[in-house]
Backbone as CSV, one residue per row, in Angstrom:
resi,resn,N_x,N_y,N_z,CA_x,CA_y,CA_z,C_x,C_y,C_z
1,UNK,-95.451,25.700,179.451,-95.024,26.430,178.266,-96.222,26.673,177.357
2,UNK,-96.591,27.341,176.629,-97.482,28.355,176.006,-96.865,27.515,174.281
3,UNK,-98.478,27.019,173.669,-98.402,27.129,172.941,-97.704,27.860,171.096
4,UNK,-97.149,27.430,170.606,-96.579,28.060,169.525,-98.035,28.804,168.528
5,UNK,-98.302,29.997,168.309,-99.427,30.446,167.948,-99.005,31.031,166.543
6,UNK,-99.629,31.159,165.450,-99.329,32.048,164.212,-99.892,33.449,164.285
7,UNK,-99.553,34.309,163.485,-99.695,35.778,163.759,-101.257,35.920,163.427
8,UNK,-101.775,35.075,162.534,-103.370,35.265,162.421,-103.804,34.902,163.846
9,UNK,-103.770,33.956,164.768,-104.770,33.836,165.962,-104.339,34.891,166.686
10,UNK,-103.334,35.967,166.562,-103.187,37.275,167.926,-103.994,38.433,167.278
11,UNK,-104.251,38.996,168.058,-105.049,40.409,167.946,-104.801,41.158,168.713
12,UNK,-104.859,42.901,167.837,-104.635,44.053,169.196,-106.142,44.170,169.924
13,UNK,-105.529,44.790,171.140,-106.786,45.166,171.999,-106.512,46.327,172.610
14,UNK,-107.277,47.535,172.852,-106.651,48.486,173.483,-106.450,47.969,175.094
15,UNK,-105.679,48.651,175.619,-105.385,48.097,177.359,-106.475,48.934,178.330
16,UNK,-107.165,48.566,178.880,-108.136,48.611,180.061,-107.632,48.460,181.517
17,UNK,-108.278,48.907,182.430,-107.972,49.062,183.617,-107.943,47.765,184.349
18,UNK,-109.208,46.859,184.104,-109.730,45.884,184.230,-108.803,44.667,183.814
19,UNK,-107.880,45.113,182.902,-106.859,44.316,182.442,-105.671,44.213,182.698
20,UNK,-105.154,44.714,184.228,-104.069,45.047,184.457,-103.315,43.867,184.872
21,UNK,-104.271,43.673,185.682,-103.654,42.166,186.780,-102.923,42.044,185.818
22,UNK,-103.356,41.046,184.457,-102.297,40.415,184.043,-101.178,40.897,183.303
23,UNK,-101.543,42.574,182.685,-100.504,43.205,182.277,-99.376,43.141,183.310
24,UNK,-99.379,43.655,184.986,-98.744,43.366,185.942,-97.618,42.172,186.078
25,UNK,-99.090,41.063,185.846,-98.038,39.787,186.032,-97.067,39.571,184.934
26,UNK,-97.350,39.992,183.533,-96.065,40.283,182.921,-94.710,41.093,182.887
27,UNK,-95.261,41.906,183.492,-94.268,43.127,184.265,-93.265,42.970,184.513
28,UNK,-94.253,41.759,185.860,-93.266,41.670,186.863,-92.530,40.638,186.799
29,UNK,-92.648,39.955,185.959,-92.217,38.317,185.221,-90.813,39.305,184.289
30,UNK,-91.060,40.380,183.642,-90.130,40.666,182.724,-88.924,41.579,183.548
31,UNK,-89.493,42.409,184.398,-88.399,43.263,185.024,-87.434,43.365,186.284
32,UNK,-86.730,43.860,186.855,-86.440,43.947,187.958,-87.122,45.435,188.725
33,UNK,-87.421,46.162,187.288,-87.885,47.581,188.316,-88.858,47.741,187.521
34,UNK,-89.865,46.872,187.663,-91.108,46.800,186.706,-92.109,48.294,187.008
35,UNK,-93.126,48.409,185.860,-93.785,49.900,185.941,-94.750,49.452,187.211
36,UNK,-95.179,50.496,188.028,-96.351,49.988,188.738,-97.812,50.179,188.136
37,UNK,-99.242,49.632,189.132,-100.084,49.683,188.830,-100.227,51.316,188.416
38,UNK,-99.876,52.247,189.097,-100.086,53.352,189.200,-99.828,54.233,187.692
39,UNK,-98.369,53.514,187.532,-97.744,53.600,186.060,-98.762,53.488,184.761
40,UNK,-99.568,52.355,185.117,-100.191,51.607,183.533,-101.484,52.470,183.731
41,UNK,-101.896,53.047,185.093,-103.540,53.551,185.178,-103.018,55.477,184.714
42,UNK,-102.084,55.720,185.382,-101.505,57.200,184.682,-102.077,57.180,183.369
43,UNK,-100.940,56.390,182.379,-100.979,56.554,180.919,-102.036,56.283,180.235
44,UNK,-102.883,55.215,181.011,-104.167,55.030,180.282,-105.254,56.508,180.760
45,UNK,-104.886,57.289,181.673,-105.634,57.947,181.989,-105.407,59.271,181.236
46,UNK,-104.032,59.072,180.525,-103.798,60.671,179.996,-103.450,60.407,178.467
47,UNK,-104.708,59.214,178.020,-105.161,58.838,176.919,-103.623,58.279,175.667
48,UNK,-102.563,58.028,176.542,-101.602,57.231,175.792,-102.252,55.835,175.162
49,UNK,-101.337,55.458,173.837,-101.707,54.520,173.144,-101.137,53.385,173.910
50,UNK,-101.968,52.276,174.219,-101.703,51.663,175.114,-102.595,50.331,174.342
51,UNK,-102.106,49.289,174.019,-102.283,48.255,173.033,-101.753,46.761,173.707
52,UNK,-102.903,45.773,174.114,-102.500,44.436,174.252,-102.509,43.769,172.707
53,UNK,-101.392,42.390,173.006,-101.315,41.503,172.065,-102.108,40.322,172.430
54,UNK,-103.145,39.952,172.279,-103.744,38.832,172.683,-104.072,37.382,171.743
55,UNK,-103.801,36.429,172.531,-104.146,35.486,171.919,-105.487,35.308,172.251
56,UNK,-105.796,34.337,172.101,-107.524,33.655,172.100,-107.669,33.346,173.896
57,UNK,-106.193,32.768,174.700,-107.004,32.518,175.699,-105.780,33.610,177.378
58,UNK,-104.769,34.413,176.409,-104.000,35.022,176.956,-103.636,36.302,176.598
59,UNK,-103.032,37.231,177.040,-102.129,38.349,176.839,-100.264,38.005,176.561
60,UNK,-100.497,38.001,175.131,-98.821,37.747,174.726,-98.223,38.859,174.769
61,UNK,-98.501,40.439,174.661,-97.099,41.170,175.313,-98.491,42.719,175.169
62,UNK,-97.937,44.070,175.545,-98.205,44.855,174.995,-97.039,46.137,175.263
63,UNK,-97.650,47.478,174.336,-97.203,48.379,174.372,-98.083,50.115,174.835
64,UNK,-97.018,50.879,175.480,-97.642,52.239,175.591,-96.628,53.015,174.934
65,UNK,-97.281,54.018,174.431,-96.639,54.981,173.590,-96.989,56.285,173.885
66,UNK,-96.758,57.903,173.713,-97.044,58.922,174.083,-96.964,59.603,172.587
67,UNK,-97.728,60.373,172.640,-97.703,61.089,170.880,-97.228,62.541,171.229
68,UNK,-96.602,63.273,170.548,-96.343,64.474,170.528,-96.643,64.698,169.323
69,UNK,-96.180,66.407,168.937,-96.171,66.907,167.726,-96.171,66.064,166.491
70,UNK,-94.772,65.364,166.267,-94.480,65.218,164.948,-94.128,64.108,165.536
71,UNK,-93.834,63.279,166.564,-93.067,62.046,166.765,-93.991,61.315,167.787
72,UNK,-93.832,59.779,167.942,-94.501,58.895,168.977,-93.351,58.504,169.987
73,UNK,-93.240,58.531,171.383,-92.257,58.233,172.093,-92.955,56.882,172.501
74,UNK,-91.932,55.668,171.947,-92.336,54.679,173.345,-92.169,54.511,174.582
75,UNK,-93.248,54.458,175.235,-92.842,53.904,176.908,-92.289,52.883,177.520
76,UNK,-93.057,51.750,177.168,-92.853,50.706,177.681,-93.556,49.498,176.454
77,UNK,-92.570,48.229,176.029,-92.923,46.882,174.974,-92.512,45.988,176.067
78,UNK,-93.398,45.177,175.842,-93.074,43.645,176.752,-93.829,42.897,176.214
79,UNK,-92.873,41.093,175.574,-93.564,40.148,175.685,-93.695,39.169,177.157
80,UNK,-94.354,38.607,177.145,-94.884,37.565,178.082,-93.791,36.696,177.683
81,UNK,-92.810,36.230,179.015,-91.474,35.330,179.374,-91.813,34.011,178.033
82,UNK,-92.981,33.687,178.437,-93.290,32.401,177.831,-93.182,32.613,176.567
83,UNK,-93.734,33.494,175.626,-93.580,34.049,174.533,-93.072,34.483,173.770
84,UNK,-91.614,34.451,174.330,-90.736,35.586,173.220,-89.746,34.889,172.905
85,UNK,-89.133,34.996,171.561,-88.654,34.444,170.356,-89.298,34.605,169.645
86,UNK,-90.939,34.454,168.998,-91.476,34.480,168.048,-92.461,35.476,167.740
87,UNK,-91.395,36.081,167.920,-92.392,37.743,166.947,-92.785,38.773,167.518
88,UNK,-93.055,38.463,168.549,-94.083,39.248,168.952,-93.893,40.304,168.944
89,UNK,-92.459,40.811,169.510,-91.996,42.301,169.523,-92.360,43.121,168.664
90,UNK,-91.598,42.221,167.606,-91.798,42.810,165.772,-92.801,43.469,165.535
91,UNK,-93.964,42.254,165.950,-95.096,42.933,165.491,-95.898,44.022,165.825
92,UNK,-95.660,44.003,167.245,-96.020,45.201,168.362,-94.996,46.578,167.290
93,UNK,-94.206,46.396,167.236,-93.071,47.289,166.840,-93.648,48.153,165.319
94,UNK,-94.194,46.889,165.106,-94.715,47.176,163.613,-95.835,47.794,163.478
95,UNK,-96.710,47.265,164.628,-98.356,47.962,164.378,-97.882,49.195,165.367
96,UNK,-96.908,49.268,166.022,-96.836,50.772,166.433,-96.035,52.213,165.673
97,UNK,-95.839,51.492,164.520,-95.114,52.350,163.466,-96.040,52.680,162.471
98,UNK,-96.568,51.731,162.419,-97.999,51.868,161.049,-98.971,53.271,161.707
99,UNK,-99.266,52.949,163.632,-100.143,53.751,163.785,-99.265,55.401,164.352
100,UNK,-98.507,55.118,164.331,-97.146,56.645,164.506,-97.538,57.436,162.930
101,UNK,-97.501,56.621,161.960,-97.036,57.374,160.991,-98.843,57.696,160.405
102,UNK,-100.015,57.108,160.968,-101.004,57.208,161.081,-101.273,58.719,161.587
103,UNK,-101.049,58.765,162.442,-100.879,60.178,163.248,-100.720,61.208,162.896
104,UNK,-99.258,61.018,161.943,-98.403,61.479,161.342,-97.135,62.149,162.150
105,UNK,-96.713,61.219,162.623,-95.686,61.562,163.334,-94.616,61.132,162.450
106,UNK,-93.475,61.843,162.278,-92.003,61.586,161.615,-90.750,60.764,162.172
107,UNK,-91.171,60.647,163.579,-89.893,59.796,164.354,-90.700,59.132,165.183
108,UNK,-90.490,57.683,165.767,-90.650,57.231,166.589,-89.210,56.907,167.880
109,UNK,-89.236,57.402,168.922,-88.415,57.795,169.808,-88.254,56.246,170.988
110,UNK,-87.430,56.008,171.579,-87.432,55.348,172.720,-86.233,55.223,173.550
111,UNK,-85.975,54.762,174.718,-85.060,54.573,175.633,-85.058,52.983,175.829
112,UNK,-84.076,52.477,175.960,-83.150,51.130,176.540,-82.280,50.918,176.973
113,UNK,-82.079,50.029,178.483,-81.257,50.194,178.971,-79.903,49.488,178.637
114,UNK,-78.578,50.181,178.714,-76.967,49.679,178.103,-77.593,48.013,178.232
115,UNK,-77.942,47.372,179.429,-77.831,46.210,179.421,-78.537,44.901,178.589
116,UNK,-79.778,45.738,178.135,-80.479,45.135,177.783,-80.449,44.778,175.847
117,UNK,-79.355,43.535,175.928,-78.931,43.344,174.594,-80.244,42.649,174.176
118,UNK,-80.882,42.168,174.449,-82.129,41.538,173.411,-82.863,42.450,172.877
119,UNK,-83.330,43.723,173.854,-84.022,44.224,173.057,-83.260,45.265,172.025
120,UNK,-81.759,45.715,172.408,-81.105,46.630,171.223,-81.217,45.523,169.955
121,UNK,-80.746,44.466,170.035,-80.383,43.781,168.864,-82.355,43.806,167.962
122,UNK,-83.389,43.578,168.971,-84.330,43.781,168.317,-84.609,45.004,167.479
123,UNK,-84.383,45.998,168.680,-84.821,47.847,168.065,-83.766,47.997,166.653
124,UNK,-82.323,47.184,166.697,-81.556,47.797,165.442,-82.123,46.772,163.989
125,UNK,-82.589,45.339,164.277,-83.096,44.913,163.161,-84.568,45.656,162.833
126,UNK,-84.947,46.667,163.344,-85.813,46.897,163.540,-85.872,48.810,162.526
127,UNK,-84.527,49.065,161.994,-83.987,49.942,161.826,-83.989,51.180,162.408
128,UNK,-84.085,51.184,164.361,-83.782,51.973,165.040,-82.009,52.658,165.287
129,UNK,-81.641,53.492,165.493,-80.436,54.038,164.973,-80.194,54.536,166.497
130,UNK,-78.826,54.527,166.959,-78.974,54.588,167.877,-78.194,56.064,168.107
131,UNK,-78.631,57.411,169.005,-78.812,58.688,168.228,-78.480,59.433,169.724
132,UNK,-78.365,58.774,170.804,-77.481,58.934,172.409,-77.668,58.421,173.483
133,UNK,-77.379,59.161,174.301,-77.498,58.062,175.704,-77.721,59.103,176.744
134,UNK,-78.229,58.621,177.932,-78.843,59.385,178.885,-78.217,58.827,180.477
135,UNK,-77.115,59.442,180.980,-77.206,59.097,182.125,-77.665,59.158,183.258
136,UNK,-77.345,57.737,184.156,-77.938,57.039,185.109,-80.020,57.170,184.890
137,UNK,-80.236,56.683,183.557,-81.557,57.179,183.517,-82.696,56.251,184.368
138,UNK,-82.439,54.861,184.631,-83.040,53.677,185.178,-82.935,53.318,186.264
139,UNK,-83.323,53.048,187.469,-82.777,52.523,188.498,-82.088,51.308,188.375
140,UNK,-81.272,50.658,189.150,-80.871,49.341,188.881,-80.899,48.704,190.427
141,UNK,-79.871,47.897,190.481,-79.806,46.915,191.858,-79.044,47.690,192.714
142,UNK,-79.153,47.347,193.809,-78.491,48.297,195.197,-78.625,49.553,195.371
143,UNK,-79.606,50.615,194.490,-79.613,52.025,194.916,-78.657,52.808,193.806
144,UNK,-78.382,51.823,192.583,-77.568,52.019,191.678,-78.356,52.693,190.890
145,UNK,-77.682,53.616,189.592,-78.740,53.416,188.371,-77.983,53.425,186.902
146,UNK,-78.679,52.636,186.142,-78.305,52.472,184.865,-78.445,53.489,183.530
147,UNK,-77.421,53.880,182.769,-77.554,54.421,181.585,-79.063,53.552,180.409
148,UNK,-79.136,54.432,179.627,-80.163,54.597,178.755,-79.542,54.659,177.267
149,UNK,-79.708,54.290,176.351,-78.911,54.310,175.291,-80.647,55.140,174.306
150,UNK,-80.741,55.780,173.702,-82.013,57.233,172.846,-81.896,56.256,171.603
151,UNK,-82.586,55.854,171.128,-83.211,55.711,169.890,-84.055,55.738,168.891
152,UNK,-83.998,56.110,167.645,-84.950,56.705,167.015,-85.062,56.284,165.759
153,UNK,-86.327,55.547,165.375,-86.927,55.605,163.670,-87.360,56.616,163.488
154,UNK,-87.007,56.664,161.525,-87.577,57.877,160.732,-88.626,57.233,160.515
155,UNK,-89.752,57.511,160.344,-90.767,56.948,159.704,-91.409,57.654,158.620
């Protein structure tokens, strides 16, 4: 189990190629239909905001985001299994709203899947609104696929 850390010892880092492995091993620790390598080298390649959370001797979660016009779409937030309860999301959530509205983008956009109650209950304390849904947008288990529930901050 992973140390309890305060928000002063984490820092952003932009995400590197070189840094995947372990983005990966969080991935694949967090998902059932985790992004591939191919996934994280795309977005870094077509200059998406793409941000680790690091501690001093690990990677506690990160995020990719896509910018358009007036709005930031998120891609993909993940903390590290070991890590989450304490914050981390938030904060990812937070320094990716500060740098949306940096931009100057007016909405920050994202997708989650129906099932995934930890992270809705995060995105709505989070004052994401939840604005539709997208079917069968996810793959799921057996060749199945899962709905998407659209959500969106004003910023």
């Amino acid at each position: 189990m992973s140390a309890v850390l305060h928000a002063d010892e984490a820092a952003f880092e932009p995400m590197t190629e070189d840094r995947l492995d372990e983005v990966l091993r969080i991935e694949r620790g967090a998902y059932d239909h985790p992004w591939t390598h191919g996934n994280f080298v795309d977005s870094l390649r077509s200059g998406y905001q793409a941000q680790l959370l690091c501690a001093p001797d690990r990677v506690l979660g990160y995020f990719v985001a896509m910018k358009g016009v007036d709005e930031v779409h998120l891609l993909n937030i993940t903390v590290a299994h070991a890590d989450r309860g304490q914050g981390w999301g938030r904060l990812m959530l937070e320094a990716l709203a500060l740098w949306s509205r940096q931009q100057g983008a007016q909405w920050l956009w994202l997708e989650v899947r129906v099932s995934n109650l930890r992270a809705l209950s995060i995105y709505e304390r989070h004052d994401f609104r939840r604005v539709g849904e997208r079917k069968n947008y996810y793959p799921a288990a057996g060749g199945r696929r899962e709905d998407a529930i659209v959500m969106s901050l004003k910023l």
